[in-house]
VOSE-827094 format. One line per field, with one value per atom (N, C-alpha, C, CB): residue number from 1; atom name; x, y, z. Coordinates in pm, 1 decimal, always signed. Glycine has a CB too. Layout:
i <- [NUM;...]
at <- [CA;...]
u <- [X;...]
v <- [Y;...]
w <- [Z;...]
END
This chain:
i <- [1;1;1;1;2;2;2;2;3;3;3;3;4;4;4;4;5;5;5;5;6;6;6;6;7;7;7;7;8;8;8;8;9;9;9;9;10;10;10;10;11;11;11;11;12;12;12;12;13;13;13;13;14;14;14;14;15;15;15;15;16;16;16;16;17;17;17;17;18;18;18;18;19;19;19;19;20;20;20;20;21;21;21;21;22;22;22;22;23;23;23;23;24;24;24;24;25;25;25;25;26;26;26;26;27;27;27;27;28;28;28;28;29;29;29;29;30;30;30;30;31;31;31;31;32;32;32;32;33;33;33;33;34;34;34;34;35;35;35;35;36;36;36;36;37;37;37;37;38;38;38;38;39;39;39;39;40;40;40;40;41;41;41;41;42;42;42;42;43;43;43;43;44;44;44;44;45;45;45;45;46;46;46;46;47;47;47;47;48;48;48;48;49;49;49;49;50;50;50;50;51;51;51;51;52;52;52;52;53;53;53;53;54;54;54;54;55;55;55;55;56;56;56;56;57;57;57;57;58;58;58;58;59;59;59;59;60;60;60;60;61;61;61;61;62;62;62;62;63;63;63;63;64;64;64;64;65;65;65;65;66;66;66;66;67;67;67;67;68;68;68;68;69;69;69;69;70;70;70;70;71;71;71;71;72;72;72;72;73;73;73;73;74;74;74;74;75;75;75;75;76;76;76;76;77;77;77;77;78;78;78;78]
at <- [N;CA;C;CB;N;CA;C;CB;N;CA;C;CB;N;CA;C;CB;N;CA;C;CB;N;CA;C;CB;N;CA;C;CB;N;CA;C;CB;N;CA;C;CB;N;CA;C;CB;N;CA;C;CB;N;CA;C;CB;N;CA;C;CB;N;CA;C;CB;N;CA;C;CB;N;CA;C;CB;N;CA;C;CB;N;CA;C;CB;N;CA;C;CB;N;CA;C;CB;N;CA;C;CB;N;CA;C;CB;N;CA;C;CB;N;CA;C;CB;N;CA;C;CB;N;CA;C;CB;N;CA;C;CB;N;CA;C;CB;N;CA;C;CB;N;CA;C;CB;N;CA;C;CB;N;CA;C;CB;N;CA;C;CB;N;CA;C;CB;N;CA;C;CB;N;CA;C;CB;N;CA;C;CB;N;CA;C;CB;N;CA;C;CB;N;CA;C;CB;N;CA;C;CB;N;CA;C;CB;N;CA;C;CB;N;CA;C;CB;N;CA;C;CB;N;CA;C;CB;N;CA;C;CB;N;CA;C;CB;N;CA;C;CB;N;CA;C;CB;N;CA;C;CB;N;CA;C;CB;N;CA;C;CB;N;CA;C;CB;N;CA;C;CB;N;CA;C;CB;N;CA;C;CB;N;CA;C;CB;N;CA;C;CB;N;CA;C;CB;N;CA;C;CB;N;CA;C;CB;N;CA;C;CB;N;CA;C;CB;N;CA;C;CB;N;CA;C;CB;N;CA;C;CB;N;CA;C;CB;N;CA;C;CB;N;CA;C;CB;N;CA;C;CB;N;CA;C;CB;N;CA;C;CB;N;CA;C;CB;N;CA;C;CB;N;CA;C;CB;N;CA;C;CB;N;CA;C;CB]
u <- [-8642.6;-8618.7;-8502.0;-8745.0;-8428.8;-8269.8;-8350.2;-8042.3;-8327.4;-8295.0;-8147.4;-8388.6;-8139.7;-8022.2;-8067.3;-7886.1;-8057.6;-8052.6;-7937.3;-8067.5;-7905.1;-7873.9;-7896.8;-7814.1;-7805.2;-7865.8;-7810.6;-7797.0;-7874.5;-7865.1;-7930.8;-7893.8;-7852.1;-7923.5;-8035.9;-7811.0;-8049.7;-8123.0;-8075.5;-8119.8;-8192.6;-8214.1;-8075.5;-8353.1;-7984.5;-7871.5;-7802.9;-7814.2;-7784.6;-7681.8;-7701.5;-7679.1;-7831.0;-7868.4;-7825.6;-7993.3;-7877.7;-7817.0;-7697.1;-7826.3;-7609.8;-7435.8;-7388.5;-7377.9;-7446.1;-7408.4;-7432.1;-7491.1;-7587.5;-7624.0;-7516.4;-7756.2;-7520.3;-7415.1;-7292.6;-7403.8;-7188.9;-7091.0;-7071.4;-7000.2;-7174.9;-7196.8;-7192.7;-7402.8;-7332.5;-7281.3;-7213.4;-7315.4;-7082.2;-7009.5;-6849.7;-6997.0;-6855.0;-6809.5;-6808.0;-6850.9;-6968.0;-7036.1;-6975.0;-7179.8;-6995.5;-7009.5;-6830.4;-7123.8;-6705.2;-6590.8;-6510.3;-6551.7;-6610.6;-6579.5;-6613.4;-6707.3;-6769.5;-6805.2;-6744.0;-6911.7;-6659.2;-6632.8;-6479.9;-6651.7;-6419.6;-6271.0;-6256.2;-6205.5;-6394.5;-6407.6;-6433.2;-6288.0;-6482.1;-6418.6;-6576.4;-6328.4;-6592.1;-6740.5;-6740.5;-6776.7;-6875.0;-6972.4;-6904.1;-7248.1;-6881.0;-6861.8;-6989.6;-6747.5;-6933.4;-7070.8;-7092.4;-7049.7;-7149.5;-7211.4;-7077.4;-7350.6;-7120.1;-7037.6;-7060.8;-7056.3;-7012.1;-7002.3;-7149.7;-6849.4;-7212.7;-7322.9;-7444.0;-7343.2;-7396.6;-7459.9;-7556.9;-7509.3;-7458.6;-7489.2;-7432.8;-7434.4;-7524.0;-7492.6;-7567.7;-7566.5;-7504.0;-7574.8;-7539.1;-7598.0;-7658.1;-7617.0;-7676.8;-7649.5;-7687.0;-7636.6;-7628.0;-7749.4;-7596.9;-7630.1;-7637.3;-7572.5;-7740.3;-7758.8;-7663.4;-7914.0;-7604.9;-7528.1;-7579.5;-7480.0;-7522.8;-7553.3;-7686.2;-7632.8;-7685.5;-7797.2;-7777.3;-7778.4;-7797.4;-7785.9;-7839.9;-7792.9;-7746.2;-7820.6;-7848.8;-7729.5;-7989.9;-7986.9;-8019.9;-8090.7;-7875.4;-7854.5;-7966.2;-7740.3;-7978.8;-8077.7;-8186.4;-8077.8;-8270.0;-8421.0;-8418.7;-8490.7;-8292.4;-8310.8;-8342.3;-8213.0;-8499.5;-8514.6;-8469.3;-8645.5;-8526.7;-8449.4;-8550.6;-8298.1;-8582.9;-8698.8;-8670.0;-8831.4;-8738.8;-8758.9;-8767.3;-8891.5;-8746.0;-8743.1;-8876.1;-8573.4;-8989.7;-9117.7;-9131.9;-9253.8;-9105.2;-9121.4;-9279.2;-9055.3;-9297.6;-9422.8;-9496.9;-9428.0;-9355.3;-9436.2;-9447.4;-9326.7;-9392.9;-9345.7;-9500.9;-9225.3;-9490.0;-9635.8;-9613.5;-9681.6;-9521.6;-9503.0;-9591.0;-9348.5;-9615.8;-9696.1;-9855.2;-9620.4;-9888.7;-10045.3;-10111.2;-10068.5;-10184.3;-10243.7;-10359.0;-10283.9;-10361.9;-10521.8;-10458.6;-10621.6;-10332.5;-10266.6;-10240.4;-10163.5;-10302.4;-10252.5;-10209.3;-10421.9;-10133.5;-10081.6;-10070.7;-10025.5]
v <- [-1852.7;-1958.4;-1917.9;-1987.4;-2002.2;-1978.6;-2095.9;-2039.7;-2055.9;-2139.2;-2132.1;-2109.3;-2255.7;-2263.9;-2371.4;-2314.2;-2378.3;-2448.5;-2524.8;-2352.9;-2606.3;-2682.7;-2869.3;-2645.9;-2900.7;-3029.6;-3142.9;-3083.5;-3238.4;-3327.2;-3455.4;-3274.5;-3556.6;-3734.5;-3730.2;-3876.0;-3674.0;-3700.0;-3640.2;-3828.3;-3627.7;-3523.4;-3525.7;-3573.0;-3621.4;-3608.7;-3533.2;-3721.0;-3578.6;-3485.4;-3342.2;-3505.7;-3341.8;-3179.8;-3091.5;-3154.9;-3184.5;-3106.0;-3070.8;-3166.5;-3156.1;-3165.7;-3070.6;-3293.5;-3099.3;-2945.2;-2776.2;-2950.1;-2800.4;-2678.5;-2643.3;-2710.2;-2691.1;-2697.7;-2660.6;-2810.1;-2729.3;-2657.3;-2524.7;-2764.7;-2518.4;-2389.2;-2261.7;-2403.5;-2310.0;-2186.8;-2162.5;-2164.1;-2237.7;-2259.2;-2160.7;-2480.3;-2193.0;-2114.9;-1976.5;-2152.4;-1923.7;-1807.5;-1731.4;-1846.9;-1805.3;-1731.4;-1670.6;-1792.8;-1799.8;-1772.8;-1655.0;-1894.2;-1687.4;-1538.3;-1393.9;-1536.3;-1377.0;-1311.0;-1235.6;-1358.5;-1335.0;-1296.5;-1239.2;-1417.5;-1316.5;-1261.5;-1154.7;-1354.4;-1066.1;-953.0;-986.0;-872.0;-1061.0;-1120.5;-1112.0;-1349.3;-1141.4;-1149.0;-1274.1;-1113.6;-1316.8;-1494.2;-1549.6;-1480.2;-1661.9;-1689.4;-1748.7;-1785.1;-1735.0;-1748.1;-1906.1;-1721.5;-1922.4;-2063.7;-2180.3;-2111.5;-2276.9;-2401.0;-2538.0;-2415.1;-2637.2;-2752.9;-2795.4;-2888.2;-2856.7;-2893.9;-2752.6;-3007.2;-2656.7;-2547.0;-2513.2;-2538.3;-2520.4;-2477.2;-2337.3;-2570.7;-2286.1;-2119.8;-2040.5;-2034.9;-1980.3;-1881.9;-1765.2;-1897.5;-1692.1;-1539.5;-1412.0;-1506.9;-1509.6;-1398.0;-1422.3;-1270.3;-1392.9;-1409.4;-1326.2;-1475.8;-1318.2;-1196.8;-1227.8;-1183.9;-1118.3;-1124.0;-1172.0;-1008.2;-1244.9;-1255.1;-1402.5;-1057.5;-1395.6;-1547.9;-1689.7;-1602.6;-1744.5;-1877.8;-1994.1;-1885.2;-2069.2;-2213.4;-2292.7;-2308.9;-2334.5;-2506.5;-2586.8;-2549.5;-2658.1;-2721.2;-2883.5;-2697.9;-2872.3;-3011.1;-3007.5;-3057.4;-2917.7;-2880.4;-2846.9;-2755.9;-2849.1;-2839.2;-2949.5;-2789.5;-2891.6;-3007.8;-2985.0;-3056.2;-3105.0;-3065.9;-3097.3;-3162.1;-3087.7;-3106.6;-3055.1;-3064.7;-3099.9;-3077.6;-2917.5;-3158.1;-2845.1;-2675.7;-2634.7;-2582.0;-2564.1;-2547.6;-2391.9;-2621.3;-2335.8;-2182.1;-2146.8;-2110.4;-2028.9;-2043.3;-1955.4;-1905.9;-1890.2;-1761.9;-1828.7;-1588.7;-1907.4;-1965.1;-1984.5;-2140.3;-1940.5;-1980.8;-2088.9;-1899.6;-2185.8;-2353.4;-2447.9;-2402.5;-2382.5;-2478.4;-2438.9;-2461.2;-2322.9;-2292.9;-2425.1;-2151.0;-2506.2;-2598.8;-2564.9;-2689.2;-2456.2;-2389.6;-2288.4;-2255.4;-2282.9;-2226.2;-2273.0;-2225.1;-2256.2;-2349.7;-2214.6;-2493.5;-2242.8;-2230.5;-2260.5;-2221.5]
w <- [+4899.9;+4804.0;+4716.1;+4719.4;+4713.0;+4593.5;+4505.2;+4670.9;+4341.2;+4234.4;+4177.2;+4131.7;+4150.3;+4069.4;+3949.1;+4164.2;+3853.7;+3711.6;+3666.3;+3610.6;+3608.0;+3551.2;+3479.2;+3601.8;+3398.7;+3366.1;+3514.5;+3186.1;+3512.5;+3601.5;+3595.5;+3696.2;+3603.5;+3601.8;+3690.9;+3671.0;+3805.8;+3972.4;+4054.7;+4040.9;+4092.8;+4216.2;+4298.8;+4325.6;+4342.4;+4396.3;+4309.3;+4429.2;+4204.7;+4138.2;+4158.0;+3993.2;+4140.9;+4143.4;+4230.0;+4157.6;+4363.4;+4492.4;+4504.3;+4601.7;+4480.2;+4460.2;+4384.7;+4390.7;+4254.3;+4175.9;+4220.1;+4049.1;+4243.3;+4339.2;+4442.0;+4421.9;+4542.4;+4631.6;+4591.0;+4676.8;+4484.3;+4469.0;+4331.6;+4467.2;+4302.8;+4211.5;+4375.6;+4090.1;+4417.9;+4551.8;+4615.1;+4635.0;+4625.4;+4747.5;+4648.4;+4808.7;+4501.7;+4402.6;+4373.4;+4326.1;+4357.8;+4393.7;+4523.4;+4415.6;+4645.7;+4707.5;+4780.3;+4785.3;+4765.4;+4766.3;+4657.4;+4759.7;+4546.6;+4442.7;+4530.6;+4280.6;+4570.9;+4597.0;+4764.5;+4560.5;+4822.0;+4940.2;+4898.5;+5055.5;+4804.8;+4744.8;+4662.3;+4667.4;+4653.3;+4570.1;+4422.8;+4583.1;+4392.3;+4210.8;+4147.0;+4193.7;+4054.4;+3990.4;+4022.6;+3828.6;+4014.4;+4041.8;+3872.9;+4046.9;+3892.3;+3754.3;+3671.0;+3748.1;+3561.1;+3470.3;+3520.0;+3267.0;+3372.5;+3413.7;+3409.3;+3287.1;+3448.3;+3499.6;+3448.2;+3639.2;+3434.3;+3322.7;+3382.1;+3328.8;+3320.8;+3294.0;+3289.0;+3398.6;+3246.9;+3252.6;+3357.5;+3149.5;+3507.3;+3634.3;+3638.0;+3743.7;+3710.6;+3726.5;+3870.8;+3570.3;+3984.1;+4033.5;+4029.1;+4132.6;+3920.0;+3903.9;+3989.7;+3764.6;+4132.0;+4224.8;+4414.8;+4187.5;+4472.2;+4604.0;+4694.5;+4646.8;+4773.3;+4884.5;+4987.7;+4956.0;+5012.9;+5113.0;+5253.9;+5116.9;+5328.4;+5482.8;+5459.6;+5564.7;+5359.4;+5327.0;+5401.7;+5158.4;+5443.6;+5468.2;+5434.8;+5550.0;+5350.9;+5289.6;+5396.4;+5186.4;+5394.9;+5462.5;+5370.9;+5584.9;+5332.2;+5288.2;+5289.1;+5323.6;+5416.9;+5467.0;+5462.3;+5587.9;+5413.2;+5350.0;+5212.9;+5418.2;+5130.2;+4996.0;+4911.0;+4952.2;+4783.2;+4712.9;+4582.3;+4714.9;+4516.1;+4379.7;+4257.9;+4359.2;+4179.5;+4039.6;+3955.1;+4037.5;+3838.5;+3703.7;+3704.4;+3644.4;+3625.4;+3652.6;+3561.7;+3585.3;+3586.5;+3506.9;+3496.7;+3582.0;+3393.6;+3398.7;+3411.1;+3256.8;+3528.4;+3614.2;+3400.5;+3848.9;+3389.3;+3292.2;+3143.1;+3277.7;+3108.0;+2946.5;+2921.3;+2926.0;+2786.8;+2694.0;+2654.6;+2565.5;+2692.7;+2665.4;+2748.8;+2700.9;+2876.2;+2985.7;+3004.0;+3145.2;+2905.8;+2882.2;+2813.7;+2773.6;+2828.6;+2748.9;+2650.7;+2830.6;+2667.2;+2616.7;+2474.5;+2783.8;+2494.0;+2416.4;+2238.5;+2495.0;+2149.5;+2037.4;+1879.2;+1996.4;+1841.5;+1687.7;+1609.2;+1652.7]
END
């Protein structure tokens, strides 16, 4: 599984952005250069395994839910 983050209208957008954030990443990474930071709509991949392969045509896209944040405990109160 690759994540990538950023803001996005819909799920298309998402993909699109995803897509060319990695395609960014990974032309840095093949030209010797660092990954660049993050990217306009605060898209970012900060990192990629070498020899990886996207399929592109099984990628989805959603709302991003941190599995760990004490924000999504409901039982949780202050």
């Amino acid at each position: 599984m690759h994540v990538f983050t950023g803001e996005a209208d819909s799920p298309t957008t998402a993909l699109r952005r995803a897509h060319e954030v990695h395609d960014a990443a990974l032309a840095a990474q093949q030209a010797g250069l660092e990954i660049p930071a993050k990217q306009p709509e605060n898209w970012g991949a900060p990192g990629l395994r070498p020899g990886w392969q996207m399929e592109w045509t099984a990628a989805t896209a959603g709302p991003w839910k941190r599995p760990y944040s004490w924000t999504t405990h409901s039982d949780f109160t202050l």
